[in-house]
C-alpha positions in Angstrom: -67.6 118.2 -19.2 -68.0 120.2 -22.2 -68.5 119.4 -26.1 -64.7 119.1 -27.4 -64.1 116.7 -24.5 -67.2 114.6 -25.4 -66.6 115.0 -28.9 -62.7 113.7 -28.4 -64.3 111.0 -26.2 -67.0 109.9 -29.1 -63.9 109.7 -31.4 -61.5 108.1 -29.3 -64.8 105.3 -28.8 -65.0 104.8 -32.8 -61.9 104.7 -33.4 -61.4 102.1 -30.7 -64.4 100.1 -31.8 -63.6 99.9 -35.7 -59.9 98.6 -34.6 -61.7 96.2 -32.8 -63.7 94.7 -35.8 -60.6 95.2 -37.9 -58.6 92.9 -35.7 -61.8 90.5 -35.7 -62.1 90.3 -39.1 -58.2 89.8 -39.7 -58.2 86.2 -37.4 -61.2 85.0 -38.8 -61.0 82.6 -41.7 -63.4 81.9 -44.7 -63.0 78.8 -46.6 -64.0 78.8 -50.7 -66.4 76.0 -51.9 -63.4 75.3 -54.4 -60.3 76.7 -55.2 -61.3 76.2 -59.7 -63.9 78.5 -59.0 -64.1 79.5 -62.2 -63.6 76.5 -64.4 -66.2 74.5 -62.4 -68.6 77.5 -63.5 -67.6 77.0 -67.1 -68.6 73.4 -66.3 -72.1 74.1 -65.0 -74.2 73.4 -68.2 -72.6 70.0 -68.3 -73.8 69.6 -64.7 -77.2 70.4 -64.9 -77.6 68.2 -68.2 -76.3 65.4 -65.8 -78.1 66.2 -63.1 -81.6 66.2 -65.1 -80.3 62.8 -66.6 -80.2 61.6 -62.8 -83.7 62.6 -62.1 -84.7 60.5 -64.9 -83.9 57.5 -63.4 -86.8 55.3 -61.6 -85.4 56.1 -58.2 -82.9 58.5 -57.3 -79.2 57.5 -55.7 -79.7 56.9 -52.2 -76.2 58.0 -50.3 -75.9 57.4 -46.3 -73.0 58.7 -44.8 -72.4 57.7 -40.7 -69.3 59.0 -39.0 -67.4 55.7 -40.2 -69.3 53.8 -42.6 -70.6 55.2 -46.0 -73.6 53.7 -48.1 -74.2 54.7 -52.1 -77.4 52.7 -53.1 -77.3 53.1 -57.1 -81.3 52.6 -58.9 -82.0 49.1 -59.6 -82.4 49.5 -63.1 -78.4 49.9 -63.0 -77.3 46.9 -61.8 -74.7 44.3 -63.5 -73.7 47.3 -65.0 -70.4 48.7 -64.3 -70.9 52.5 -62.0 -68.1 54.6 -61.6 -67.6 58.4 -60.4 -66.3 60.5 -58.2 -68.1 62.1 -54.5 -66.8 65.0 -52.9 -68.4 65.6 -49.8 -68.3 69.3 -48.7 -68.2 70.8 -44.9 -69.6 74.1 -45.5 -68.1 75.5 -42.3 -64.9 73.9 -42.2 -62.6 72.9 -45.4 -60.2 70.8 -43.1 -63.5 68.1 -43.0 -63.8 68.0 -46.6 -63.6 64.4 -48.4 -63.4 63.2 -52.0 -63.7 59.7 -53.0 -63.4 57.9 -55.9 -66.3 55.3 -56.0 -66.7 51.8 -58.2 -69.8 49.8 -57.4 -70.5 46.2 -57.1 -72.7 44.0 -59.5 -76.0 44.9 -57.7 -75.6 48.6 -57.8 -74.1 48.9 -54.1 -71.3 51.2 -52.9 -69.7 50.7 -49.4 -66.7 52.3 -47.5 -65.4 51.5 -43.9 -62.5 54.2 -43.4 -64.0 57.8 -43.6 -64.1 59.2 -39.9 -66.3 62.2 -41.0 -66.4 64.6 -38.7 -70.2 65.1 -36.7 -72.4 67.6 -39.1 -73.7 68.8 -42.5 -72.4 68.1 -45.4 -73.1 69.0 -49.2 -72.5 65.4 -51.1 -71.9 65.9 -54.9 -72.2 62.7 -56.5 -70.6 62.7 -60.4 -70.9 59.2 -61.8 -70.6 57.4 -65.4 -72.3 54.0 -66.4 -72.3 53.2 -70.1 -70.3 56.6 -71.0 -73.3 58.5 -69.5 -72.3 61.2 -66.7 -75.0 61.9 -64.1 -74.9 63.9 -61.3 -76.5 63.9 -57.8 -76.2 66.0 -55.4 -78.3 66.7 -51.7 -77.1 67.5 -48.0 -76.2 64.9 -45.5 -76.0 65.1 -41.5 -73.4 62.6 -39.5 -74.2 62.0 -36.4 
């Protein structure tokens, strides 16, 4: 064999390979975090005020998620008083998973919900609540088994 035949060869194997990856690339599918991309980053000093008003609490919100059952515990210092928000539960490897719930707790600080059927595996929980006008935020990663 000589050079223009291996060189043609060499070529024909590039060539071959990037089509490959093209193809590859083309079928696979990449989900955003969130379609407002870039009014949620407008909102990001608001969500850092909330979430250090959050931290300030004696305890922080306790959220337990199961594949059909999901649990909000809200800080006793809280309770009787009337807790309302929003939690959007985020798949990061799969946007068909995603939840959002709209959340109202009971007199002792309690939030409870029967009909989820979350999918097995991680998922970012972002926890925007109000009580007494206040907004706080939470936020922290849950696994479903």
């Amino acid at each position: 064999m000589n050079w223009g035949k291996g060189l043609a060869i060499s070529l024909i194997a590039f060539a071959a390979m990037m089509a490959a990856f093209g193809i590859a690339s083309a079928r696979r599918t990449e989900s955003l975090v969130t379609e407002e991309y870039y009014t949620e980053e407008l909102r990001y000093q608001q969500r850092i005020d909330a979430q250090g008003r959050a931290l300030s609490l004696s305890v922080p919100v306790a959220i337990v998620a199961g594949k059909d059952r999901l649990r909000i515990q809200f800080p006793a210092e809280l309770a009787g008083k009337a807790i309302t928000g929003e939690l959007h539960l985020l798949r990061p490897n799969d946007a068909r998973a995603d939840r959002k719930l709209s959340i109202a707790a009971n007199e002792v600080g309690l939030f409870e919900s029967d009909a989820l059927e979350l999918w097995p595996g991680r998922y970012d929980a972002s926890l925007e609540w109000q009580c007494d006008g206040v907004t706080y935020h939470s936020a922290e990663k849950l696994v479903v088994q």
